[in-house]
C-alpha positions in Angstrom: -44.1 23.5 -10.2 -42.7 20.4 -10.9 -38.7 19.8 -10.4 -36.5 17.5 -12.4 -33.3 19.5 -12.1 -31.0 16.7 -10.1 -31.7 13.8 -8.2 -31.0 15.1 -4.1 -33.7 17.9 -3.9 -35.9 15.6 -1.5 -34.2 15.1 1.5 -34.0 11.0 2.8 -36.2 8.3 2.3 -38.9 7.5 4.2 -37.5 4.8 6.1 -33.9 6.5 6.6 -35.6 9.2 8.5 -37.6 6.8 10.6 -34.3 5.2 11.3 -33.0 8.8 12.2 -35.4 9.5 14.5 -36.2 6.1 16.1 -32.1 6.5 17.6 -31.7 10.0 17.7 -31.7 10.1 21.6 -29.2 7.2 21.4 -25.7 7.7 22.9 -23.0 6.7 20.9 -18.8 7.6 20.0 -17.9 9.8 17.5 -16.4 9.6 14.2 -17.9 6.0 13.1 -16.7 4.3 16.1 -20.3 3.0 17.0 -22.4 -0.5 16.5 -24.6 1.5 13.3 -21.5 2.0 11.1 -20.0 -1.3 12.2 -23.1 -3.1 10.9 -23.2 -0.6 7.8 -19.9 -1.8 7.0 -20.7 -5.5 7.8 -23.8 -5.2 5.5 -22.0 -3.4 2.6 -18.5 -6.2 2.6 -21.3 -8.5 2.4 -23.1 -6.7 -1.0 -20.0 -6.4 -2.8 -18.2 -10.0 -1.3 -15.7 -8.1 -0.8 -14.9 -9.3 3.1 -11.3 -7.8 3.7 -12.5 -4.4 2.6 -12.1 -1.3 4.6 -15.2 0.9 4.6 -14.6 5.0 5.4 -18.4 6.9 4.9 -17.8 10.2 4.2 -20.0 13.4 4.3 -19.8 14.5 0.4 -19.2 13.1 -3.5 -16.7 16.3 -3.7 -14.2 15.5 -0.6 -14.9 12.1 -1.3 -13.0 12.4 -4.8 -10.7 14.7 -3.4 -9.8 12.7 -0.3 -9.3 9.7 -2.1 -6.9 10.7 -5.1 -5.3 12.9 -3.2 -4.6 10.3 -0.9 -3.9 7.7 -3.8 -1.3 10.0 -5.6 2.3 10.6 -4.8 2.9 14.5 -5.5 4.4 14.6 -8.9 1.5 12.8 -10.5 -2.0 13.9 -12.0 -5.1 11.6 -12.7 -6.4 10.5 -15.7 -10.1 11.1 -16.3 -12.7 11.7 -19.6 -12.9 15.8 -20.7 -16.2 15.5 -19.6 -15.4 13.6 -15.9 -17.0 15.4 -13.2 -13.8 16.0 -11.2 -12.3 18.1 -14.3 -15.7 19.7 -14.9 -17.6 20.4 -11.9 -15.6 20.0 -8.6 -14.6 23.6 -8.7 -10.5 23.0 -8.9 -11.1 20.9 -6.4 -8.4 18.2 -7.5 -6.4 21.1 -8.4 -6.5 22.8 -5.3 -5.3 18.8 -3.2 -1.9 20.0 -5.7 -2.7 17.3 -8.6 -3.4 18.0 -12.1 -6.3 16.3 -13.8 -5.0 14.8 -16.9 -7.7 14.6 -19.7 -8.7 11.8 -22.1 -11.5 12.0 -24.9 -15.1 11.5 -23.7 -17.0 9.0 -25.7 -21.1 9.7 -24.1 -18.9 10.1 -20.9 -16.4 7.2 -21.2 -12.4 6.4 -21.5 -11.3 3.6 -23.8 -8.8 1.2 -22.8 -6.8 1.7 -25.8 -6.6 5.3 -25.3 -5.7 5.0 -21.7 -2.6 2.8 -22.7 -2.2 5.2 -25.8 -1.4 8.0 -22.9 0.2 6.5 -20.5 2.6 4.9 -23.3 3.3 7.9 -25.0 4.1 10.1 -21.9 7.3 7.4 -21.2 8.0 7.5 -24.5 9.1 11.6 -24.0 12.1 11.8 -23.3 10.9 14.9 -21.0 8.8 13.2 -18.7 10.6 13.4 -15.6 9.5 17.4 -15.8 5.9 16.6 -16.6 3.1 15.7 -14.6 3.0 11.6 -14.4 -0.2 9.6 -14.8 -1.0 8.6 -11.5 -4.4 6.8 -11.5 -7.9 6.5 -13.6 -10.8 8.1 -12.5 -13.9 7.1 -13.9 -18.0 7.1 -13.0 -20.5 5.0 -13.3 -22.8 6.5 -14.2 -21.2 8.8 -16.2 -22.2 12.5 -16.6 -24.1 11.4 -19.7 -26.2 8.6 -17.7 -24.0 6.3 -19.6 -22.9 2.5 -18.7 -19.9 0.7 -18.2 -20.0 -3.1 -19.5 -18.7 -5.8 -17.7 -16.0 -6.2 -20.8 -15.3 -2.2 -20.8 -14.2 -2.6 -17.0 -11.9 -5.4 -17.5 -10.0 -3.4 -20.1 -10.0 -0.4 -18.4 -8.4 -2.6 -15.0 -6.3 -4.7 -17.8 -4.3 -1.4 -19.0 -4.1 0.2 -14.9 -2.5 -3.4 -13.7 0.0 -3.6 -16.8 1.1 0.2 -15.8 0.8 -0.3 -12.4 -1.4 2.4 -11.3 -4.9 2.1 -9.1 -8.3 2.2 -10.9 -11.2 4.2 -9.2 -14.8 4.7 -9.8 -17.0 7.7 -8.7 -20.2 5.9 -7.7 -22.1 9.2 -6.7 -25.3 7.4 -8.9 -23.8 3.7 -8.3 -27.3 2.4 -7.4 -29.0 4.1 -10.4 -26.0 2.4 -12.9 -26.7 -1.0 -10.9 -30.5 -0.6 -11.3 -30.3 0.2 -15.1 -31.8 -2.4 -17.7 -28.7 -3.9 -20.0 -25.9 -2.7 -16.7 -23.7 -6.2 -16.7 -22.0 -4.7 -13.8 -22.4 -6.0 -9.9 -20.8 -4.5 -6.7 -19.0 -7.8 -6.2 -17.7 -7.0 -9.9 -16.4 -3.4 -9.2 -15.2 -4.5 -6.0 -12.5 -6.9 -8.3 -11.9 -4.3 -10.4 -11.3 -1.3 -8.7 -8.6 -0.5 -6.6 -11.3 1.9 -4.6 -15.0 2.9 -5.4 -17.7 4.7 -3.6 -20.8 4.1 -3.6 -23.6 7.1 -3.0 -25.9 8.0 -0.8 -26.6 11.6 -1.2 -28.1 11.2 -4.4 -29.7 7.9 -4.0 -32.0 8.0 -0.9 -29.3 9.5 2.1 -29.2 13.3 3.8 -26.0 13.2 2.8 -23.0 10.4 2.6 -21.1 8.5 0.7 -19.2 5.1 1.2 -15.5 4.8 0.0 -14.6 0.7 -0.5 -11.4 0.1 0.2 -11.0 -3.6 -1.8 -7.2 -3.8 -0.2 -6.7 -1.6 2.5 -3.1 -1.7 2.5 -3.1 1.1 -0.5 -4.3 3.3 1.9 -3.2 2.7 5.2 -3.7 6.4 6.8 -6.8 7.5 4.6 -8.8 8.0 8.2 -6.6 10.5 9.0 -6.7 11.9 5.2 -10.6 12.0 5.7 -9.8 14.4 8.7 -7.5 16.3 6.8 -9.3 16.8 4.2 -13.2 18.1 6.0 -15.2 15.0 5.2 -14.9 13.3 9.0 -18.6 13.9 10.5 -18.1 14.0 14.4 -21.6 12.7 14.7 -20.6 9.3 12.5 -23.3 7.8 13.5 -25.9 9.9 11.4 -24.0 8.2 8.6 -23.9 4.8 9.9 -27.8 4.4 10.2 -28.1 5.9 7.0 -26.2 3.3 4.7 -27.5 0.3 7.3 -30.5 1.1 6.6 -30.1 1.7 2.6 -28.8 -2.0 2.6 -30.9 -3.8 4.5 -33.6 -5.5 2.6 -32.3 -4.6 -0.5 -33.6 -1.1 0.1 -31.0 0.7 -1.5 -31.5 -1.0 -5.1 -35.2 -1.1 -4.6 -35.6 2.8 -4.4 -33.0 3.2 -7.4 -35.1 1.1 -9.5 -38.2 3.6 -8.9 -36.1 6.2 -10.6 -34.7 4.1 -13.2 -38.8 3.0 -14.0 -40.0 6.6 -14.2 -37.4 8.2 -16.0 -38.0 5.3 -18.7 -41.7 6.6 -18.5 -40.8 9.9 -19.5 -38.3 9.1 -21.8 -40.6 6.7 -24.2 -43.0 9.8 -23.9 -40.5 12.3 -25.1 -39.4 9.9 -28.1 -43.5 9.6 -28.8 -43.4 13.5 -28.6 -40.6 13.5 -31.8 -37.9 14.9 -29.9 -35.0 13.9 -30.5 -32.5 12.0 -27.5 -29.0 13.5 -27.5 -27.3 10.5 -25.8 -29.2 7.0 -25.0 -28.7 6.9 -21.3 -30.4 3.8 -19.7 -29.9 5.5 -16.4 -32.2 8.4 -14.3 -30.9 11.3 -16.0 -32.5 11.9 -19.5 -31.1 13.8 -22.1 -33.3 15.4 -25.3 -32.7 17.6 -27.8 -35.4 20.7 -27.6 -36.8 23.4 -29.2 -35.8 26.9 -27.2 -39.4 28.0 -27.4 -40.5 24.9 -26.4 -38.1 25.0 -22.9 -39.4 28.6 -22.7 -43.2 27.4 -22.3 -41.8 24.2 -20.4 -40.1 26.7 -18.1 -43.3 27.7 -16.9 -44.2 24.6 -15.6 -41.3 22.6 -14.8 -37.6 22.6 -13.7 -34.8 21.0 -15.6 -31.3 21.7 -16.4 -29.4 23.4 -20.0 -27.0 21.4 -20.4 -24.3 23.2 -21.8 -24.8 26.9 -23.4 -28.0 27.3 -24.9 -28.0 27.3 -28.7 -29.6 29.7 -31.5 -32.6 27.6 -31.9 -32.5 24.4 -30.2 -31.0 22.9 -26.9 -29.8 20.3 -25.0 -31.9 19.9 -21.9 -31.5 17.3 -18.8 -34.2 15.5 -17.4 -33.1 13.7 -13.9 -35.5 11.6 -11.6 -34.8 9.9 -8.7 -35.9 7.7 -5.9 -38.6 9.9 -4.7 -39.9 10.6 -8.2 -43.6 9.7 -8.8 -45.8 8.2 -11.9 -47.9 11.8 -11.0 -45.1 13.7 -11.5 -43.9 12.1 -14.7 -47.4 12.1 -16.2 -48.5 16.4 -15.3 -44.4 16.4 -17.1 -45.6 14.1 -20.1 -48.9 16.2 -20.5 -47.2 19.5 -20.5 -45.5 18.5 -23.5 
């Protein structure tokens, strides 16, 4: 059977769990207090030029987003995210449940527009009623989207235009950063997003780690306690080193956007295939995760063979299927796919 359901069904890269094991009998303090995370952090200020920046690696994409709006808004305001963001779509309430409301814009293939951002934000001070409504706190946006979708260089400066004119922090979900970085047309760097956003992470779970995820802090002084909020919030591993050798490793030697690359390569293989096929894409994504347009008999037989994702209910006749690769995905797997088809 061959599995293109999500990109974290293998567990680490090769050389992460060499890495693992080579200083597992190693003695070190808890809670990222040791020389691995030190260097992990060194190595990652140095990636995005960002040398000021406070680095916090966290255990998971979900207490990650929680930890850090929650920690970002005051309690009367909400965050502003697409209908389609993955906090207000699949994190379980999990904004929500931190006591802030997810305030939704329209999705375009996954993305906010500037203008549309201002339009809200403008019109909620224009009520007169506002003091009794939920305020707009903060953006939220990925990159990736949930559609495999980009960001331009230009898109970003709008988007971090409209925050600095209201005054409120921008922040980017980077669950599939490396993937989005690895894309052919992305015009985005780390350095980049690092200017831009007022935090970002950047992921390892999906993108070659166990588990893990690195929060940049750009200007630490907007979140002066977030350690403790980290704590508070169940994403503080007591063994911080198991994250630490994780992310040095993924940025040493350019390791971390050589294995995104792989993903980026195959799913481009597979995609070209599908179009030679005659199926038809349901959003261009540059990006790992593939999305077609399929017949349901022809998922049915495909079924048999392979894993991969509905996305959204299935239809009367036709679907929208996902196709996701990742680091560990090879040209074998991708060619038994392309000659099931």
């Amino acid at each position: 059977m061959l599995h293109f359901d999500c990109d974290y069904m293998e567990g680490a890269h090769p050389e992460v769990m060499r890495r693992l094991l080579e200083t597992n009998l190693e003695q070190t303090p808890g809670y990222g207090c040791d020389s691995h995370t030190e260097r992990a952090r060194k190595l990652i200020r140095q990636a995005c030029d960002a040398t000021q920046a406070e680095i916090h690696l966290l255990v998971g994409g979900t207490q990650t987003n929680a930890t850090v709006i929650d920690g970002l808004l005051r309690r009367h305001e909400g965050v502003l995210s697409a209908a389609s963001g993955h906090i207000n779509v699949h994190e379980a309430g999990a904004i929500e449940a931190s006591g802030h409301k997810v305030l939704t814009l329209p999705s375009y293939d996954g993305k906010v527009r500037a203008s549309e951002v201002e339009a809200f934000i403008d019109g909620f001070y224009r009520d007169e009623t506002w003091p009794h409504m939920v305020a707009p706190g903060m953006l939220y946006i990925s990159h990736p989207t949930e559609f495999g979708t980009l960001y331009s260089l230009d898109e970003m400066e709008a988007l971090h235009a409209v925050c600095q004119r209201h005054g409120i922090p921008l922040y980017l979900d980077g669950a599939r950063l490396g993937y989005g970085l690895a894309a052919d047309g992305n015009t985005l760097s780390l350095p980049d997003i690092a200017r831009l956003c007022e935090v970002f992470y950047i992921g390892g779970t999906k993108v070659g780690t166990l588990f893990g995820e690195a929060v940049v802090i750009p200007r630490p002084e907007l979140l002066p306690h977030f350690f403790t909020l980290v704590k508070q919030h169940g994403a503080l591993l007591a063994k911080g080193r198991l994250l630490g050798i994780q992310f040095e490793t993924l940025f040493t030697d350019g390791l971390y956007r050589q294995i995104a690359r792989q993903a980026i390569r195959t799913a481009m293989k597979l995609k070209k295939a599908l179009l030679a096929k005659g199926y038809r894409c349901y959003i261009d994504s540059p990006t790992n995760q593939q999305f077609f347009v399929l017949p349901n008999r022809e998922i049915d037989r495909l079924n048999q063979y392979a894993t991969f994702e509905l996305w959204g209910a299935r239809g009367e006749e036709e679907s929208v299927v996902r196709f996701v690769t990742s680091w560990a995905t090879t040209d074998e797997q991708i060619d038994a796919l392309i000659a099931r088809l």
